[in-house]
N, C-alpha and C positions, 0 to 999 in steps of 0.2 A: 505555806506550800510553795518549792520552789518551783517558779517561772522557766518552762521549755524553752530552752533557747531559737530564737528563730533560723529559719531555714534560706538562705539566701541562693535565689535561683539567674545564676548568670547567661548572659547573650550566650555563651557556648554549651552550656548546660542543656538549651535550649533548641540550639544548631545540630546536637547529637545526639537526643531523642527522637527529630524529625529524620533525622539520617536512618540511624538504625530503628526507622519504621518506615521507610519508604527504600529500602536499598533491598529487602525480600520482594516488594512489589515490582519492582523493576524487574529485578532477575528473572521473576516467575515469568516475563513477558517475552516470548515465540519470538512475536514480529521484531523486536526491539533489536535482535543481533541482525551481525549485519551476513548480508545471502552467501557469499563466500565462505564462511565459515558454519552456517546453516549447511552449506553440499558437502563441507570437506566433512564434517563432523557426522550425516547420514550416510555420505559416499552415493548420494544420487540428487540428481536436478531436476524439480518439478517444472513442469512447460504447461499452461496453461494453454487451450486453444480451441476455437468456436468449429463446430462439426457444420455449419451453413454457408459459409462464407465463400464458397469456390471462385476462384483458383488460388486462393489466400491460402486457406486452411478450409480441410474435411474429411471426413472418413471414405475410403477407398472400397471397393466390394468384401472385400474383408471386416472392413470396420479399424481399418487403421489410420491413425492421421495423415494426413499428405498433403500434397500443396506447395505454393512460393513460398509461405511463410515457416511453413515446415523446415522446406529442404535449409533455409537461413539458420534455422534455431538448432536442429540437426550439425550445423558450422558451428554456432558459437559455443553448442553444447562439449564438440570437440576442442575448442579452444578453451573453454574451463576444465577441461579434464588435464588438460596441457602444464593451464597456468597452476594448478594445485599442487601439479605432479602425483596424480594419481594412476594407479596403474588398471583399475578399473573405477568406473562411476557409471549407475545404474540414471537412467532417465526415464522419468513418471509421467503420463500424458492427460492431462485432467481437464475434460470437458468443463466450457463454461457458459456464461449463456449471457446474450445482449445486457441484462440487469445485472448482474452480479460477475462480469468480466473484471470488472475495475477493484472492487471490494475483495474481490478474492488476492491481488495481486496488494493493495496496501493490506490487508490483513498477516501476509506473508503466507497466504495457502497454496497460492503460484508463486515461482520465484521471477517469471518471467511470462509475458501473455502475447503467442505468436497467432496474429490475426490481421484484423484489415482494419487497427483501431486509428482515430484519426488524431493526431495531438494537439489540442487548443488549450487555449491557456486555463479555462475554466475545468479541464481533466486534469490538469497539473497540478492543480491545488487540491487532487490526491494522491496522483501517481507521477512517477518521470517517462519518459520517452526515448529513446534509442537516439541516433542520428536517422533520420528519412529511410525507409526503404521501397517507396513507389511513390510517386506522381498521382495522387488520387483526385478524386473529384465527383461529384455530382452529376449523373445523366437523370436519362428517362429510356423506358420500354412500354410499348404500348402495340398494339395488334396490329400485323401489316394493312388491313384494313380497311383502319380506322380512317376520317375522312382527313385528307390534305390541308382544308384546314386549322381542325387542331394541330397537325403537325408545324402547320406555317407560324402558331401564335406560337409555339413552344419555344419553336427556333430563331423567333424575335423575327421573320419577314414580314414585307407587307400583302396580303392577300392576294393572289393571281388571281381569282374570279372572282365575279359581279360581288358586291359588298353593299348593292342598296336594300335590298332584305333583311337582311340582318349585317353586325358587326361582330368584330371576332368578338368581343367579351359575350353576345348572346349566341353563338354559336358553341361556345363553351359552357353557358349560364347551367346547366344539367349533366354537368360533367363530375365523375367521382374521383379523385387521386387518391391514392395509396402511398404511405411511409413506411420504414418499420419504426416505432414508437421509442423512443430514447434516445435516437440515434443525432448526429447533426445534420441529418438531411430532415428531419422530422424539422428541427427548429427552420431553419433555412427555409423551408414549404411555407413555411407561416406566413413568414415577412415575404415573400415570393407574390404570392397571389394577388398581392397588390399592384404588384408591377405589371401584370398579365391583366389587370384589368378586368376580374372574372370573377363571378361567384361561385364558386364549386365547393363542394362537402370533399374534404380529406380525412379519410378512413384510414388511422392506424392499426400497422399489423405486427405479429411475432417474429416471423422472418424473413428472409428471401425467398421462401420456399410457397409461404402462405399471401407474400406479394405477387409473386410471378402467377398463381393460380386464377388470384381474385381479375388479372389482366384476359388472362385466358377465358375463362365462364365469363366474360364481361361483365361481372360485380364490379373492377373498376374499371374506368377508360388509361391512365397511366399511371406506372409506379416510378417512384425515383428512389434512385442509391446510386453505391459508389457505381460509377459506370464499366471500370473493368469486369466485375460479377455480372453486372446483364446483359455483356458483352457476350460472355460464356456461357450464360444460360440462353443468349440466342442462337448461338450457335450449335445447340443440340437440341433443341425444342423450334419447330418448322411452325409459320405464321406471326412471329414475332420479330419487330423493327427497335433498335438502338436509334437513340436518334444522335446525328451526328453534330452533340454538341458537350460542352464539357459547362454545364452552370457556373460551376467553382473551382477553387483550386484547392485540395485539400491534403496535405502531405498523410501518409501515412507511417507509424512507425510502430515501434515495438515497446511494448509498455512494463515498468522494474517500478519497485519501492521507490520513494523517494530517498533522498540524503544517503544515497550509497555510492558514493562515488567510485567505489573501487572496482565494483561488480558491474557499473556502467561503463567504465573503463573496457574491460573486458570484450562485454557486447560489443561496445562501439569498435574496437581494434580486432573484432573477429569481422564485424562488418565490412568496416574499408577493407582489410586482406581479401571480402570475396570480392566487390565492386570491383576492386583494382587487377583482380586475377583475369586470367586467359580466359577461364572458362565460364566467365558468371554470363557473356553473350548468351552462352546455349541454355544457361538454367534462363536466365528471362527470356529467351524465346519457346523454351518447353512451357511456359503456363501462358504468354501472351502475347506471343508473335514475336518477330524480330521488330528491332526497339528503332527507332525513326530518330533523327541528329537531333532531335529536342529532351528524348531519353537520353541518350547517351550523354549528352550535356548538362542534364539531372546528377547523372549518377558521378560523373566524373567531380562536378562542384560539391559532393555529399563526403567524399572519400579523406577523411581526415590524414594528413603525414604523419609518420613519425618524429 
């Protein structure tokens, strides 16, 4: 009986099996192309953005988006209609939420997430980040109230009254903080309380909305977040104190896929053309006042050349 001859399977034989079985899986993959080509190919750009965040990003009495970070995404949304050359491009506005901001935008479900996210390096090992667009940072809000000396430990002073009774840390020892949960002010609370010297219970919450209440009904003594937002919710909600300090310093920016460099191009050069314009003074004094020589010096060092 004759002998089959044998079948000799070569390193490339090999290379081209795996190819044409891994080169449908690829294709099949949404997120994999890149965002430019994603808009020009639907003729519209998805904008991701959080309805809680004010003056950042929220919904308006209508239920429309609005806000600083709005009006920016609003620019660079015109500036990718530009670079396409398209003659019209429809723009999508997809609510997202503290937990799933970030997933939606590496999934490729947003193309872009205009909000009041903060860029640290440990977000970036999902998503990329814009160039800066505000000065952010870490406050507190707590009840006008509430007694002088919680506000004196807050603020890092040393005590104006008698202090042989008690010490700041037991004058705080029964005090409750508020975070919203996920966030980088949540972590930063953690390692915080050590330095205040205080035992207090830190109660996480869902949002700004459900922080600022629990301050209110006295369920907590303070909440902390970005300080611009409880700047603005003090300002329209009467008994409530900002305290006048900034914990940290925390850039915010606007959050794309990674490894696109083309489509971050984009943003970033829709960015600097508003910093650098006439008229970006009055859009940052429409959501937070006219901006003091430390702003202006923010934005002026953020403004990339051509």
């Amino acid at each position: 009986m004759p002998m089959r001859p044998r079948r000799h399977i070569t390193g490339l034989t090999i290379v081209a099996l795996i190819t044409t079985a891994v080169l449908p899986l690829v294709a099949a993959n949404p997120a994999s192309a890149a965002t430019l080509d994603r808009v020009r190919e639907a003729g519209k750009l998805t904008l991701g953005y959080r309805v809680d965040a004010r003056p950042f990003s929220y919904q308006d009495a209508s239920g429309q988006p609005t806000g600083y970070s709005i009006a920016l995404c609003q620019g660079i949304a015109e500036e990718i209609k530009t670079e396409l050359g398209l003659a019209e491009m429809g723009v999508d506005w997809v609510p997202v939420t503290i937990d799933d901001r970030f997933e939606a935008v590496a999934e490729g479900k947003v193309d872009l997430l205009c909000g009041s996210a903060t860029a640290t390096l440990t977000r970036r090992e999902q998503v990329s980040f814009s160039i800066r667009i505000f000065p952010g940072g870490i406050g507190a809000i707590l009840r006008s109230e509430d007694t002088a000396p919680l506000q004196e430990v807050l603020l890092g002073r040393p005590p104006s009254g008698p202090i042989w009774r008690a010490s700041p840390a037991r004058i705080l020892e029964s005090k409750i903080f508020s975070v919203v949960g996920g966030t980088s002010a949540e972590s930063w609370l953690s390692e915080r309380l050590d330095h205040f010297q205080l035992t207090a219970n830190v109660v996480p919450v869902e949002n700004y909305d459900a922080g600022i209440e629990r301050v209110i009904s006295g369920d907590s003594n303070v909440f902390f977040g970005e300080r611009s937002i409880l700047l603005e919710t003090a300002a329209e909600r009467s008994g409530l104190t900002v305290l006048d300090r900034l914990f940290t310093y925390e850039p915010i920016a606007l959050a794309l896929q990674r490894n696109d460099d083309d489509f971050r191009l984009v943003v970033d050069r829709a960015l600097s053309r508003a910093f650098g314009s006439a008229g970006f003074r009055d859009l940052y004094a429409k959501w937070f006042g006219a901006p003091d020589e430390n702003t202006v010096t923010f934005f002026r060092q953020g403004v990339l050349p051509e």
